[in-house]
Backbone as numpy.savetxt, mean C-alpha at the origin, in Angstrom:
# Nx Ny Nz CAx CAy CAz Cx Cy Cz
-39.20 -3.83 -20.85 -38.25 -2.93 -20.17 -36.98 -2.85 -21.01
-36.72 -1.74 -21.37 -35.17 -1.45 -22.22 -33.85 -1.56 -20.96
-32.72 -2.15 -21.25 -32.04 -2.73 -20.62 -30.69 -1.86 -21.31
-29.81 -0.77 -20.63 -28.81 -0.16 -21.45 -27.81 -0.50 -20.34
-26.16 -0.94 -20.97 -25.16 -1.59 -19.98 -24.38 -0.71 -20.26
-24.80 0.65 -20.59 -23.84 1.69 -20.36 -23.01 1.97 -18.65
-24.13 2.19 -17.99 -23.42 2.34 -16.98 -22.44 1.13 -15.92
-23.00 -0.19 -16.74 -22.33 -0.96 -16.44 -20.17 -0.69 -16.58
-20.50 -0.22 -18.21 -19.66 -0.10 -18.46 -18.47 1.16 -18.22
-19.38 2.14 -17.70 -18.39 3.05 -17.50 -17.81 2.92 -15.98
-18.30 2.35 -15.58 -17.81 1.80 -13.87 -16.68 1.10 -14.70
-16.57 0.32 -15.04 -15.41 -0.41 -15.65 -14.56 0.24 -15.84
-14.71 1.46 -16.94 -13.85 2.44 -17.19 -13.46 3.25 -15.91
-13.77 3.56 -15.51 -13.51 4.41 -14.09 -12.54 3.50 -13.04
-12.75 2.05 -13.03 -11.91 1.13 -12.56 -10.63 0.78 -12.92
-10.28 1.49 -14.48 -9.50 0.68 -14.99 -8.40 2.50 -15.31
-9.03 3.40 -14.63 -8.33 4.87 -15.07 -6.89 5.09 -14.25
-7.50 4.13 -12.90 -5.64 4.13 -11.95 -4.63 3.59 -13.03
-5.08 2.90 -14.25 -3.82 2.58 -15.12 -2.94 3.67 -15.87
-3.92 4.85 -16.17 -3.86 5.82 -16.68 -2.11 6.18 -16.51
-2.28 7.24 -15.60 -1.32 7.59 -14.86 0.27 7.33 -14.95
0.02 5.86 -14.24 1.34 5.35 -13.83 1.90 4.95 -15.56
0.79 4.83 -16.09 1.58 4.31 -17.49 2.27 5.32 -18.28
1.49 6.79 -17.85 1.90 8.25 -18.76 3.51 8.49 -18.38
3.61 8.07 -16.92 4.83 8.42 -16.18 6.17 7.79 -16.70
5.26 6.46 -16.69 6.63 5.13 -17.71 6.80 6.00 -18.83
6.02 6.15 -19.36 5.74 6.82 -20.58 6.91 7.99 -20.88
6.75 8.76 -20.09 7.84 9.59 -20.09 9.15 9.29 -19.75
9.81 8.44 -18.87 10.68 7.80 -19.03 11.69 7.44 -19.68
10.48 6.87 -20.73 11.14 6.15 -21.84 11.40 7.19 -22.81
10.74 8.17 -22.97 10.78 9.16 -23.98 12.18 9.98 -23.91
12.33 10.05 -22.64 14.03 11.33 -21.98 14.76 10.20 -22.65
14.51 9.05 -22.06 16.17 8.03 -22.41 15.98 7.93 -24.03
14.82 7.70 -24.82 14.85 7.74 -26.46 16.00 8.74 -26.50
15.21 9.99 -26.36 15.75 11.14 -27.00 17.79 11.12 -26.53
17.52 10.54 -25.71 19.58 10.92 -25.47 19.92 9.73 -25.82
19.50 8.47 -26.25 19.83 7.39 -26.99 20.25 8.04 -28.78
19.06 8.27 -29.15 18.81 8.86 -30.62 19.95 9.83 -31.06
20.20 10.77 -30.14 20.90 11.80 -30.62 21.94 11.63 -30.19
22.57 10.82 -29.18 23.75 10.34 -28.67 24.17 11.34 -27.30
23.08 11.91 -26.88 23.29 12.70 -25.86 23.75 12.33 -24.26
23.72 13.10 -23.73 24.50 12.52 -22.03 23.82 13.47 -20.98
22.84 13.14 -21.11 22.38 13.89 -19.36 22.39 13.84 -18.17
23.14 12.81 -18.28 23.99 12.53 -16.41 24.66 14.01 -16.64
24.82 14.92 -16.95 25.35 16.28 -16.29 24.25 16.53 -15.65
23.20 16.31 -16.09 21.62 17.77 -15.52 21.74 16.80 -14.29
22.03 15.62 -13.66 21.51 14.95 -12.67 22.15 15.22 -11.29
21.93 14.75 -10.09 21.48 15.56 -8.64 23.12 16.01 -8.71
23.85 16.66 -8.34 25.11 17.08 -7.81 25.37 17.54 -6.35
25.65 16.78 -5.77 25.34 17.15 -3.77 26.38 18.47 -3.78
25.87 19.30 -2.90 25.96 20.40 -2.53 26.64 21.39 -3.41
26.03 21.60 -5.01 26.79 22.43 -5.69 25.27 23.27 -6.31
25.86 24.61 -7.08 24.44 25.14 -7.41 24.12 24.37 -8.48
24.81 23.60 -9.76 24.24 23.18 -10.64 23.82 21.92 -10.47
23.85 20.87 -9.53 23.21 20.24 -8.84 22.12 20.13 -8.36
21.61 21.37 -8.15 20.12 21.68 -7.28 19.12 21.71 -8.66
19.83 21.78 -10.07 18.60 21.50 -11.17 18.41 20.74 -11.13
19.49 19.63 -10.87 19.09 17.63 -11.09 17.66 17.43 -9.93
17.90 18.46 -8.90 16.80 17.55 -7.94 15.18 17.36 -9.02
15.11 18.39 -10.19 14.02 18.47 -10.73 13.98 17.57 -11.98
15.06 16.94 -12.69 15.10 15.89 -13.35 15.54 14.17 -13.60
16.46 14.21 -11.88 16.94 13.08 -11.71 16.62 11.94 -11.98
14.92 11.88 -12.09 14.33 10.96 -11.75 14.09 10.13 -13.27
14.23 11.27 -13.87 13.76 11.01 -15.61 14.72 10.35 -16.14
16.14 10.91 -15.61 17.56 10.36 -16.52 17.83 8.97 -15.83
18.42 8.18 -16.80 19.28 7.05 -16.42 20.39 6.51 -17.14
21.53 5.44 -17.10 22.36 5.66 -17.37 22.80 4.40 -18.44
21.95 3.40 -18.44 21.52 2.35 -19.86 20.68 1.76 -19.74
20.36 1.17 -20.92 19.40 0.45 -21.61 18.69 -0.84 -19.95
19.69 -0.84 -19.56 19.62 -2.05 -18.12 18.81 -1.38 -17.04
19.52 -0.28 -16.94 18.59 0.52 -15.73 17.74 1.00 -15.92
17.16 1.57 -16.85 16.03 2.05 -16.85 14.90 0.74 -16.89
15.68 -0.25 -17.76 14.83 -1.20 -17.76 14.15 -2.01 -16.18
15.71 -1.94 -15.73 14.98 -2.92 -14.53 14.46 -1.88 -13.81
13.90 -0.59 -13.45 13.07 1.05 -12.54 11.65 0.20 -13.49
11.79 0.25 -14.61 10.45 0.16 -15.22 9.20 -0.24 -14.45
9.04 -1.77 -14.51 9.03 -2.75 -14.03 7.85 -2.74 -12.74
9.06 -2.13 -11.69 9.19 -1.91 -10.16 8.15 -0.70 -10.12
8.95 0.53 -10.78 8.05 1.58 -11.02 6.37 1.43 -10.97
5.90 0.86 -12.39 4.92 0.43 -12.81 3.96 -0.10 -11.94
4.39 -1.11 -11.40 3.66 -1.80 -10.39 3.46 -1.29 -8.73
4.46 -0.24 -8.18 4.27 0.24 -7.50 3.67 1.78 -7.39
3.38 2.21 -8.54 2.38 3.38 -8.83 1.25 3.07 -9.00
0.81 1.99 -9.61 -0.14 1.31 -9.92 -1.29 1.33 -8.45
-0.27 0.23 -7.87 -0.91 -0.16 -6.35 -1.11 1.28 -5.13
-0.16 2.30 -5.72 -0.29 3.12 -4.92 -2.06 4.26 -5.54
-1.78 4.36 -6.59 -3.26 5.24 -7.31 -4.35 4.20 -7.28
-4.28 3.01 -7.14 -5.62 1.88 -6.58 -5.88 2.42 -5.20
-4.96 2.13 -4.65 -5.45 2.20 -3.06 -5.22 3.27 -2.49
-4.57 4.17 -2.72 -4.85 5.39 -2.10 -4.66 6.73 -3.38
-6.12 6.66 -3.82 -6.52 7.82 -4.62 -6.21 8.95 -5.02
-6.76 9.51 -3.31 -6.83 10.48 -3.28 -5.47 10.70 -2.26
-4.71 10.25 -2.14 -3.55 10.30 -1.90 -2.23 10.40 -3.01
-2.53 9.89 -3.93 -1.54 9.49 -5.30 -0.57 10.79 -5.71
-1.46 12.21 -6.03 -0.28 13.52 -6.78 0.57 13.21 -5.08
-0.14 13.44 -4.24 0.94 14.40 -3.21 2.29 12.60 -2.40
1.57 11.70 -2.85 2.74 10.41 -3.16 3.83 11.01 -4.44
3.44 11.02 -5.43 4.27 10.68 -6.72 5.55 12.31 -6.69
4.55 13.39 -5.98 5.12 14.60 -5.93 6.40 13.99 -5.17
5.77 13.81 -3.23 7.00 13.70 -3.11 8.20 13.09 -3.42
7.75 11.56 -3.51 8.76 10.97 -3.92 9.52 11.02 -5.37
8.98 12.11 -6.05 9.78 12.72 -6.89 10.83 13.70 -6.56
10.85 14.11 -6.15 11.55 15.63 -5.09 11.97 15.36 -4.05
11.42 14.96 -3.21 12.00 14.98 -1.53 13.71 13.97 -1.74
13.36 12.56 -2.15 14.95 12.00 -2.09 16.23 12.45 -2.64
15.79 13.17 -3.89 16.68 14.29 -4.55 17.15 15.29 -4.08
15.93 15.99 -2.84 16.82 16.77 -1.99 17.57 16.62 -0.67
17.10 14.83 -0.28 18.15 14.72 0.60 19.51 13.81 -0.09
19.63 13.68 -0.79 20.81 13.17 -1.95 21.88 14.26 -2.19
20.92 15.87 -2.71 22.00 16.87 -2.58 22.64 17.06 -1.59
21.94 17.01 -0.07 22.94 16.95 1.30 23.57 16.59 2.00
23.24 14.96 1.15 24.08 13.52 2.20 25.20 13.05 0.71
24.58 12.92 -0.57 25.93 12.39 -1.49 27.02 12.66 -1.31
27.64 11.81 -2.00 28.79 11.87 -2.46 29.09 12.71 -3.49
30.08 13.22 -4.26 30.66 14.03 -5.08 30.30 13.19 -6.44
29.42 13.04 -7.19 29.37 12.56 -8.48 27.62 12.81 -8.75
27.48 12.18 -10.08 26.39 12.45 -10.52 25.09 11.48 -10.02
23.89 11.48 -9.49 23.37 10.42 -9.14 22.00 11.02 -9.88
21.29 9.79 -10.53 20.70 9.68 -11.72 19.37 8.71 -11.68
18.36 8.39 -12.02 17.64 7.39 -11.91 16.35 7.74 -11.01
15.37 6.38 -11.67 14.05 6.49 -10.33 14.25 5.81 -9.33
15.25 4.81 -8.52 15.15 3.84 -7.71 14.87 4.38 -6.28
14.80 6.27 -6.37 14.60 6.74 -5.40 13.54 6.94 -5.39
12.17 6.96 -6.41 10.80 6.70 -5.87 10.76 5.49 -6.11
11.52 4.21 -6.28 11.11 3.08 -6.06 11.26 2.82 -4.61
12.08 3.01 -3.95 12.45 3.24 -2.72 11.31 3.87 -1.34
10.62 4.73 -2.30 9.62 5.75 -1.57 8.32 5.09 -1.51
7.71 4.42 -2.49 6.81 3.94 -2.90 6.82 2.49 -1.95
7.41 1.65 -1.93 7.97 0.40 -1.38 7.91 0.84 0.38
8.35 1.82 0.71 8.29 2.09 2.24 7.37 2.36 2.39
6.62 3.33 1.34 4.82 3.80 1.87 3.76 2.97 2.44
3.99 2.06 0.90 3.14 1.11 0.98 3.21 0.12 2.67
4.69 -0.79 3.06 5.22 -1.46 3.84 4.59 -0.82 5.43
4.90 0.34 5.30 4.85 0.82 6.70 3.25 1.01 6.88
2.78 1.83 5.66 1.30 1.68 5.36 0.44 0.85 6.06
0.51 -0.18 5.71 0.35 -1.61 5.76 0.26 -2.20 7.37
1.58 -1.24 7.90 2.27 -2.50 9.39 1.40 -1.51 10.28
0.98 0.12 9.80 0.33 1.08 11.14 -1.19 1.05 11.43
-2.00 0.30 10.21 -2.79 0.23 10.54 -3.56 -1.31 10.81
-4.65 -0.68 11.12 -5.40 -2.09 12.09 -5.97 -2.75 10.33
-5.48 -3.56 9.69 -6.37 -3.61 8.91 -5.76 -5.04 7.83
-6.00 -5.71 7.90 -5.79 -7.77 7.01 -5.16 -7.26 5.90
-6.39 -6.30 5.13 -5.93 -6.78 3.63 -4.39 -5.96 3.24
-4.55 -4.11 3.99 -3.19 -3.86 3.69 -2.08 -4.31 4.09
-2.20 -5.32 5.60 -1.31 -6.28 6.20 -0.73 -6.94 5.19
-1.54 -7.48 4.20 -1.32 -8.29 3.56 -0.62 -7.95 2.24
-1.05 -6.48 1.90 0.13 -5.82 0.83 0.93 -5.77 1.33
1.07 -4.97 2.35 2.54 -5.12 3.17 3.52 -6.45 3.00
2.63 -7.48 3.60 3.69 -8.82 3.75 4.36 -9.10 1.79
3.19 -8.87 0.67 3.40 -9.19 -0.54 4.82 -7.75 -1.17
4.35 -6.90 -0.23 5.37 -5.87 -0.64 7.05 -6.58 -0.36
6.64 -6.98 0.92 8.07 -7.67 1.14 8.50 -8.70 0.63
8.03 -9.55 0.17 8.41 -10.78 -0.39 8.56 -10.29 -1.87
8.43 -9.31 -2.31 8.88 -9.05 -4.27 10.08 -7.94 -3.77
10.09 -7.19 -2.79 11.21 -6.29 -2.66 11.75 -6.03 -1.75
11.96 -7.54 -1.12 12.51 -7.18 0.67 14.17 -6.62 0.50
14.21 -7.18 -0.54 15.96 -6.89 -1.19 16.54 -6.08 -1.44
15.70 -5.16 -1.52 15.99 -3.62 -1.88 16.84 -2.84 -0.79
16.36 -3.55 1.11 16.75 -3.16 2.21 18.50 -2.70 1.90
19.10 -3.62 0.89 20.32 -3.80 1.47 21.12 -2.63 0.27
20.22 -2.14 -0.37 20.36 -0.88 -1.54 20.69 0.60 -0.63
20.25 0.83 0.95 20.14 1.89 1.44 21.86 1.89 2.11
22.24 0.81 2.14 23.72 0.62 2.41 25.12 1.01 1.99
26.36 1.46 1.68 27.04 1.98 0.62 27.30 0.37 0.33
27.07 -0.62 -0.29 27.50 -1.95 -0.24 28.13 -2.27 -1.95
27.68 -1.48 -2.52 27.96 -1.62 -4.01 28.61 -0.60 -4.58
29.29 -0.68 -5.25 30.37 0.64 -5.95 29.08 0.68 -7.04
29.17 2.21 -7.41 28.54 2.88 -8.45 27.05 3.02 -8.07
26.18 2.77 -7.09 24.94 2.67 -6.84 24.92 3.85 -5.95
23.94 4.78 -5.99 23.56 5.28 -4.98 22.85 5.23 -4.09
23.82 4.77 -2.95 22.81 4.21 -1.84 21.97 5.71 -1.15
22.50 6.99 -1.35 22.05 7.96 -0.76 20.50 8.54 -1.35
20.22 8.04 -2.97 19.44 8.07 -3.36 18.31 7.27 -2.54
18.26 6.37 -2.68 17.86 5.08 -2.28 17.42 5.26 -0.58
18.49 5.58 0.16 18.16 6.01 1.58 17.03 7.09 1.92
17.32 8.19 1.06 16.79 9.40 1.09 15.06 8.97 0.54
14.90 8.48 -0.32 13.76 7.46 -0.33 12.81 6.55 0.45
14.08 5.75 1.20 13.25 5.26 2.43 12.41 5.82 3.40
13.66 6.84 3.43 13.20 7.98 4.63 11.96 8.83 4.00
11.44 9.19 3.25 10.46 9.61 2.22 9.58 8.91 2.11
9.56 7.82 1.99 8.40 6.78 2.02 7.60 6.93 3.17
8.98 6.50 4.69 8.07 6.41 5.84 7.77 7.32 6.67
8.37 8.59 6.12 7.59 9.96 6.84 6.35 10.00 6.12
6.36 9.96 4.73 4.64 9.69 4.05 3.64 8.68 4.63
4.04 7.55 5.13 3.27 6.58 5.51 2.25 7.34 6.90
3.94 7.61 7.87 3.22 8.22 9.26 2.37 9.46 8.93
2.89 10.60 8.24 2.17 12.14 7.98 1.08 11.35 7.58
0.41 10.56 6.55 -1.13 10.35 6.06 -1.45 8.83 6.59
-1.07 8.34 7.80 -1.76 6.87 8.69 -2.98 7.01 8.64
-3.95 8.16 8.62 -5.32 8.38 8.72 -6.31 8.35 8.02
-5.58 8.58 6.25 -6.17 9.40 5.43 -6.63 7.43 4.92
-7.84 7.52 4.46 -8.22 6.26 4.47 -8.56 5.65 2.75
-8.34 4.73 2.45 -7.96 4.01 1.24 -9.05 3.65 0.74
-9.27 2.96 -0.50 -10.42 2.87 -1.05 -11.69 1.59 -0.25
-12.57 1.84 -0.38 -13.86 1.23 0.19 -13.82 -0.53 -0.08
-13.01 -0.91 -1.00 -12.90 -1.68 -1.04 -11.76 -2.07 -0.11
-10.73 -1.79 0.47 -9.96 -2.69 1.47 -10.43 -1.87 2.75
-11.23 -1.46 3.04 -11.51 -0.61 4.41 -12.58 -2.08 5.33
-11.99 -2.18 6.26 -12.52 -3.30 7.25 -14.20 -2.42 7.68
-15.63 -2.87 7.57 -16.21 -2.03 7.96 -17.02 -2.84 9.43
-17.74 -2.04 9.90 -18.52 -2.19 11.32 -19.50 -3.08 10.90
-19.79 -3.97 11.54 -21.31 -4.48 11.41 -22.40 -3.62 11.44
-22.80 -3.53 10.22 -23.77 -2.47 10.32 -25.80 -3.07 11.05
-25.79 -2.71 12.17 -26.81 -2.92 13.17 -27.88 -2.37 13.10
-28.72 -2.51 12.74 -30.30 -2.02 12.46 -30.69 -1.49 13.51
-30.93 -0.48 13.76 -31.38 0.56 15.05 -32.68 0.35 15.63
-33.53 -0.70 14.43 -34.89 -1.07 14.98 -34.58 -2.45 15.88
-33.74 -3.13 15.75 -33.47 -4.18 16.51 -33.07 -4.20 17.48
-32.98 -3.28 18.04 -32.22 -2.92 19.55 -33.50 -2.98 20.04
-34.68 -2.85 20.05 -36.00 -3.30 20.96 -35.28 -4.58 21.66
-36.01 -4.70 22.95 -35.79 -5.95 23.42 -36.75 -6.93 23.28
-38.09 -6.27 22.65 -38.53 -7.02 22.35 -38.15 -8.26 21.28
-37.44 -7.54 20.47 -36.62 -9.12 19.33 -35.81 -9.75 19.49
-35.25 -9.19 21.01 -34.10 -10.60 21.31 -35.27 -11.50 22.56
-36.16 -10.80 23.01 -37.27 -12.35 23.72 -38.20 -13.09 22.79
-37.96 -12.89 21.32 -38.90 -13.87 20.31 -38.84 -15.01 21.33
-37.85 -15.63 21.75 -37.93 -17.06 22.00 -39.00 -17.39 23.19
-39.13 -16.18 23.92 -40.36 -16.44 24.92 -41.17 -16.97 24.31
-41.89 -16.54 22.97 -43.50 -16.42 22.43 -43.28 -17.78 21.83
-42.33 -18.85 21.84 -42.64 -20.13 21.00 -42.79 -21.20 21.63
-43.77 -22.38 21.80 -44.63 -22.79 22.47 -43.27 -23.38 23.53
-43.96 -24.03 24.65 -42.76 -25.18 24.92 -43.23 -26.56 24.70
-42.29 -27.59 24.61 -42.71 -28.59 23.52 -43.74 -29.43 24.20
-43.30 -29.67 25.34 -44.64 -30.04 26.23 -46.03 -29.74 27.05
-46.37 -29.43 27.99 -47.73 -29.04 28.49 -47.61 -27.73 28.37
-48.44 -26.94 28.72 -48.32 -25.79 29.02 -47.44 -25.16 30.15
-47.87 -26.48 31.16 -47.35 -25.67 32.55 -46.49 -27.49 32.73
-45.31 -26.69 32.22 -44.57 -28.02 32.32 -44.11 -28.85 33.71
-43.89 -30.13 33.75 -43.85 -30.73 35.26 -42.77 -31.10 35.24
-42.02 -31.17 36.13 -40.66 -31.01 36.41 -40.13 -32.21 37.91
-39.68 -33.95 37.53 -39.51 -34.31 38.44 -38.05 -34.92 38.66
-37.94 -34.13 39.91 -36.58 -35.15 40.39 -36.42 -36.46 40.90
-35.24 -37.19 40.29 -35.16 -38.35 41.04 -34.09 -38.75 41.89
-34.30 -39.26 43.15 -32.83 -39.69 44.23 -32.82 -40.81 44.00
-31.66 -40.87 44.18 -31.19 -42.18 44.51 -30.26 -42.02 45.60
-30.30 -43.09 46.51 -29.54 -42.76 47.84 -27.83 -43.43 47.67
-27.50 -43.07 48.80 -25.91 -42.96 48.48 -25.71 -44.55 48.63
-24.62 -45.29 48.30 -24.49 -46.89 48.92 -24.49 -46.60 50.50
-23.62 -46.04 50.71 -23.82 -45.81 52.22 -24.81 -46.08 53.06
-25.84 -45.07 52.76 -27.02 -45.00 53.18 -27.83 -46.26 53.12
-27.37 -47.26 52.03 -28.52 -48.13 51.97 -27.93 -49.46 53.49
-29.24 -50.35 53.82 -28.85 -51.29 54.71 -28.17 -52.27 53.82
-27.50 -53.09 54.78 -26.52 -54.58 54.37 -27.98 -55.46 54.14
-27.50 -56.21 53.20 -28.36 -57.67 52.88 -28.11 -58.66 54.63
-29.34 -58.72 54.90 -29.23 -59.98 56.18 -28.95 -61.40 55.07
């Protein structure tokens, strides 16, 4: 018999394509901040501007620009790993994830900011982090319970980012995110995740529902006679018995 581990192997490949993606995205990232590193450029102008018309271009690039070598670095990271987990486990969910939370916090940033430039991904880090969390807490189900709880323990910290608590941060980014995350979570609670974390039914053989296979135990001998004998024994109460003369 010829033995070919092709298809072994392209399952592998097909397993390993959710990397694809999230890495093209870093990918680009890094490429906007090269290019305005290299040439000494400044694109915090193109970024979100709340309620002005040249503002409403940033909602379409905000996400790309950042403002040093630090920030982009520490989005990376966070990014990475939470695109990752999001195109694993929900597939066929992933463009209309990455869409919104590309767009949607940018456009509630133009309506709630402040007057300055706000710049960066921490608003789909923000989006991604609630998806997953809430994800996790709506349905009946261990293992995403259990992303959930791991979601919180690497980024429970983030909570205190939606706050104005820090000068220079945009917490409106960040908010507008949250809120993005967990309208995504509730709008797709239904839409169901890959086969591998899906809790399934005991699957019940339709021939076994005879009743005949739950009385097997009738047909096996009994250990003694045929027609087994069955005796009781009394013993009488003290009461009952007479006194010793």
């Amino acid at each position: 018999m010829y033995f070919s581990p092709m298809p072994e192997i392209e399952e592998k490949k097909r397993k390993f394509t959710f990397l694809l993606l999230p890495s093209l995205f870093i990918a680009l990232l890094w490429v906007v901040f090269g290019v305005e590193f290299l040439f000494s450029l400044d694109f915090a102008e193109y970024a979100v501007e709340p309620r002005t018309l040249n503002g409403l271009f940033g909602i379409l690039v905000f996400p790309l620009i950042h403002g040093s070598i630090e920030h982009i670095a520490g989005n990376t990271v966070s990014l990475f790993v939470l695109l990752v987990t999001v195109r694993y486990i929900f597939p066929q969910l992933f463009f209309r994830v990455l869409l919104f939370s590309y767009f949607v916090p940018g456009i509630i940033t133009w309506f709630i900011g402040r007057p300055a430039y706000h710049l960066g991904a921490s608003g789909m880090i923000y989006t991604l982090v609630v998806f997953i969390f809430i994800s996790g807490v709506i349905r009946v189900n261990r293992y995403l319970l259990a992303l959930s709880m791991l979601v919180v323990f690497m980024y429970g910290s983030l909570f205190w980012g939606i706050f104005p608590l820090e000068e220079g941060i945009s917490w409106e980014g960040h908010l507008g995110g949250a809120v993005t995350g967990f309208i995504l979570a509730l709008w797709y609670r239904n839409a169901d995740p890959i086969d591998e974390v899906i809790e399934k039914e005991p699957d019940w053989d339709e021939d076994e529902d005879d009743d005949s296979v739950h009385d097997d135990w009738k047909n096996y001998p009994h250990p003694n006679d045929q027609n087994p004998h069955i005796t009781y024994h009394y013993k009488p109460h003290s009461d009952d018995q007479k006194p010793d003369s």
